[in-house]
N, C-alpha and C positions, 0 to 999 in steps of 0.2 A: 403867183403864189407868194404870200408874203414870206421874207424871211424869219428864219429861226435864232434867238438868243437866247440866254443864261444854260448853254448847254457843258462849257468848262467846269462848272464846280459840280456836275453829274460825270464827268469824266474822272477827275478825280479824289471821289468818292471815295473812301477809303473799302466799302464795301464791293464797289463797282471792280476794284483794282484788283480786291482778292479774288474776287469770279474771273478777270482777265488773267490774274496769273495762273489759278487751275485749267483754264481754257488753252495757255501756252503750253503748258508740262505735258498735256494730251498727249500718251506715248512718248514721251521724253524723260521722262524721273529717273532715268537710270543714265542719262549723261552727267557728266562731274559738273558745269556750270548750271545747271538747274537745279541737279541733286541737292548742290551749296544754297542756289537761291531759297529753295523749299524748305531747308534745314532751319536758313534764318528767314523765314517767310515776312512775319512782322517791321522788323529793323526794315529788309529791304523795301519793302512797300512804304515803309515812311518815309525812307527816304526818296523815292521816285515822287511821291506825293509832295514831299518838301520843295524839290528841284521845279517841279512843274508849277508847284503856286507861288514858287519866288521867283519862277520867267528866267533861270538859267540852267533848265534840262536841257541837253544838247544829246543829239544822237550818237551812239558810238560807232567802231569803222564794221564796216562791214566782212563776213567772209565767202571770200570767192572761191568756188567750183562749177566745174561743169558736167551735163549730163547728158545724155542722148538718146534716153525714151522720153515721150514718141518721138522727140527729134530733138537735135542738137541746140543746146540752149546755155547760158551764161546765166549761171545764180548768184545774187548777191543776196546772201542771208545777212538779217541785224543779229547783232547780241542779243542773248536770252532776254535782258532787262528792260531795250528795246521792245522786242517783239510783245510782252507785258503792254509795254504802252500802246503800241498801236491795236491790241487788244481792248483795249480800256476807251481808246478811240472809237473804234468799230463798231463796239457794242453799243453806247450812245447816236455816232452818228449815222450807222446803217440804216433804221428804221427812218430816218430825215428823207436818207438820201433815197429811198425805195419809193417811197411816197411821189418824187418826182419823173420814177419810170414809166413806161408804156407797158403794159401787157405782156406783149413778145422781147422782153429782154431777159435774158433764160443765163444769166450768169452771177453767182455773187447772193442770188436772191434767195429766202428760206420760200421754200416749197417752189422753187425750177430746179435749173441741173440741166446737164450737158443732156440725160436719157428724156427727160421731159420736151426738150428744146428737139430731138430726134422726131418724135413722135408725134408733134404738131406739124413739124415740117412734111413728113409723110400725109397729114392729111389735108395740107395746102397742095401736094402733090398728086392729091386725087381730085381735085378742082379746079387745077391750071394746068395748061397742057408744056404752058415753057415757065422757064427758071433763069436768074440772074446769081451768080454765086461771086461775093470779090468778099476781100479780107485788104488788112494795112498794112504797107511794107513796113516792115519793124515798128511794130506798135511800141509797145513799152517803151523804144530805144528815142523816139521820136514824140512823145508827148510834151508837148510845149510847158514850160511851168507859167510864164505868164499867162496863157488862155487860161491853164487849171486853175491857179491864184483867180481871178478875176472869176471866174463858175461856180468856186467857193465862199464868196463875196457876194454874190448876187443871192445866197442858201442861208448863209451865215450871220451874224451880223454881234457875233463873241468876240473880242478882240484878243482876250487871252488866246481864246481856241484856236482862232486863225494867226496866233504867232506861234504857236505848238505847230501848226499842219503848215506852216509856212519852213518851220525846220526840217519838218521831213521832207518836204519835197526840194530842198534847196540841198539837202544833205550830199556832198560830193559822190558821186556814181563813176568808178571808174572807166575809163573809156568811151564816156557819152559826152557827147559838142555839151558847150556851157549852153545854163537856161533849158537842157530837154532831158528829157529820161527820166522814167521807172524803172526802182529795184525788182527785177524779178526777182521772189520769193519774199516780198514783206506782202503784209497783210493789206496796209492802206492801202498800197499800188496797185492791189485788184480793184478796188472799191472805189478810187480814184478813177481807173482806168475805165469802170464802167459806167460811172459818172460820165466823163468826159466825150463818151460815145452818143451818152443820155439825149445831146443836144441834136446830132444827126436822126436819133428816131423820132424827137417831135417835129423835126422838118420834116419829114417822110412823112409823117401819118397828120400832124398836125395839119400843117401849109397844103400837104400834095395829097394830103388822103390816101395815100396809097397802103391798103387793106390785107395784103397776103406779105408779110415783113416777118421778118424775124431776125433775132442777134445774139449771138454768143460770142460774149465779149468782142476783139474783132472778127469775127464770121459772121457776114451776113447772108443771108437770102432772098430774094423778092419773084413773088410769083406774078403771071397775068398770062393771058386768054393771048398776045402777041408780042413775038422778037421789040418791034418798035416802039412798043411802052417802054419795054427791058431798057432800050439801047438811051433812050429818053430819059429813062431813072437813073442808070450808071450815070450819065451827063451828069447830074443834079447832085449824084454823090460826091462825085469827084471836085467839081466844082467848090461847094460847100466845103468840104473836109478839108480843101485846100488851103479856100480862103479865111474859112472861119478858124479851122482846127490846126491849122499846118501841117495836113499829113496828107501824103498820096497812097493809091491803092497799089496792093503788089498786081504786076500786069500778070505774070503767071500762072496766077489764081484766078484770075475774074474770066469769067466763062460766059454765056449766054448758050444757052442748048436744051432741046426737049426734056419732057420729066422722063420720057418712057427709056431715057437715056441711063438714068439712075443719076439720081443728086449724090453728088461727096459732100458730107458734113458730118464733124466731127468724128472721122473712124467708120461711118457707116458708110453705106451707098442707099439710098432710096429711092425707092419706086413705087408709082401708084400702090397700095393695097400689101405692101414687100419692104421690110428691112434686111439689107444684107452686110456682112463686115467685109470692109473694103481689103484689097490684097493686104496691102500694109498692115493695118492690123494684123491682120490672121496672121503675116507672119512674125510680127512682135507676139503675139498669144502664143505660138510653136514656139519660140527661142523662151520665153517666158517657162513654160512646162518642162522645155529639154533642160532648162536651169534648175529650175525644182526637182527633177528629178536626180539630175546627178549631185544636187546637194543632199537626197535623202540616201542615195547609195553613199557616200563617203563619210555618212554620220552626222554630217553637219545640221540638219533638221529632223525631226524626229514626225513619225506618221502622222503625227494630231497635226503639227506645223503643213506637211504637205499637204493636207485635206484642207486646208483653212483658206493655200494659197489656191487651190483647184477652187473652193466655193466663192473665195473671191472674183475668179474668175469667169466665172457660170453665171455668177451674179450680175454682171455686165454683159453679158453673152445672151443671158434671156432675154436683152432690151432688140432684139433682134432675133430673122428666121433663122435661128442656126441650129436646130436639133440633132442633126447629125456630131456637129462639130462639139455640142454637150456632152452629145453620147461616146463621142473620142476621148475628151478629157476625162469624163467619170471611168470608162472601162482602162486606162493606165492607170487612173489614179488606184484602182481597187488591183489592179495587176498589183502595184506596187508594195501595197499594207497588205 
């Protein structure tokens, strides 16, 4: 696929920036760093605009917390004015970079998704009787910048654009060995991140043909008719990801075992013709609910709020068999209003 240029002055568009900064404020307009930016909408975009086509926008530092649903994780959020840019990024280079996916890459993309990427795997799981499931040990923490530089280059062929993406990714990450790492919670580093994977599904389906794949961001799965393909194709991943990508698999995770077993991905469990929520889940959903609830006993939400979080919740719950477990959250939720 030939590469792509004159893609910089679509980035910094002046129109392109104000659609990225309404895309950033998304449920935020009522923080004071936003609030500010929106206030002075204009100025600020000119100026992000000015920086970026005089080649001395620099990223700013980032802020660090951590969280623990679904599990324990380090975020490095960018500045609001940041996260604009990488918006303005995104929106230009998304559709570049989709164009060079496979099918079953179910992350990152308009029209997949974590529930879409479920329910295909379900129906690889009613025509293979075994399964391979492995993921990367610390993906994001272990992403090489020279591989990703060099993958961007082979797509790219902008020089302004790839000294803007050559900031972001160089931008210091605290606590990551030099030359590796994605900020978890910028935008790029999803789109990066699923980039970077891009290259392990055209080995697999391209070179090996292998037909029953699927990827969520790093969660993979690979289906077939016997253990020995399976154990054949882990070889081939590991291998590759090693050598080309510099990343090994978590051993904890990679599995090989019947479908009739029930597949674990993403939250669910899957079985021929059957979605069910895995323990874990169900019980992040309980503490979830038991939280809603004692925030609407103490005042602190109000009934239309608690209904919104139960519908939220339902809403992800239908992508699975859980009928009973709907009919539990709705008959509290109505106990409660």
């Amino acid at each position: 696929m030939r590469r792509v240029g004159h893609v910089f002055s679509q980035v910094v568009g002046f129109e392109n920036l104000l659609q990225a900064a309404h895309q950033a404020a998304r449920g935020k307009k009522m923080q004071l760093r936003v609030a500010h930016f929106i206030f002075h909408l204009e100025s600020e975009l000119l100026q992000i605009q000015g920086e970026l086509e005089q080649s001395n926008w620099q990223p700013g530092n980032f802020r660090i917390f951590e969280i623990s649903e679904p599990k324990p994780r380090r975020i490095s959020a960018a500045d609001f004015r940041d996260r604009v840019v990488h918006h303005a990024i995104c929106k230009v280079l998304g559709p570049i970079f989709d164009k060079r996916m496979i099918f079953d890459s179910w992350a990152c993309r308009s029209g997949k998704g974590s529930h879409r990427a479920v329910q295909r795997a379900k129906r690889f799981s009613g025509k293979y009787p075994y399964y391979l499931k492995c993921d990367i040990r610390r993906y994001f923490d272990n992403v090489d910048h020279a591989v990703l530089k060099q993958l961007l280059r082979r797509i790219l062929k902008d020089r302004p654009m790839l000294d803007v993406l050559d900031k972001i990714i160089d931008h210091p990450l605290p606590g990551a060995a030099p030359g590796k790492g994605l900020p978890i919670g910028n935008l790029t580093s999803q789109y990066f991140a699923n980039l970077y994977l891009g290259e392990l599904d055209h080995e697999l389906k391209d070179r090996y043909g292998i037909k029953a794949y699927l990827r969520y961001m790093d969660d993979m799965l690979v289906f077939a008719q016997d253990k020995q393909q399976l154990h054949d194709v882990l070889a081939t991943i590991e291998h590759f990801i090693e050598v080309k990508l510099q990343l090994k698999l978590k051993p904890s995770a990679t599995c090989i075992a019947p479908v009739t077993e029930g597949v674990p991905f993403l939250g669910f469990r899957i079985f021929p013709g059957l979605v069910r929520l895995n323990a874990q889940s169900l019980r992040r959903f309980r503490r979830r609910l038991s939280l809603c609830e004692q925030e609407y006993r103490l005042g602190k939400i109000d009934v239309d709020q608690l209904a919104a979080s139960v519908q939220s919740m339902l809403a992800h719950l239908q992508h699975a068999d859980t009928h009973r477990l709907r009919q539990s959250l709705l008959s509290s939720s109505f106990a409660l209003g």
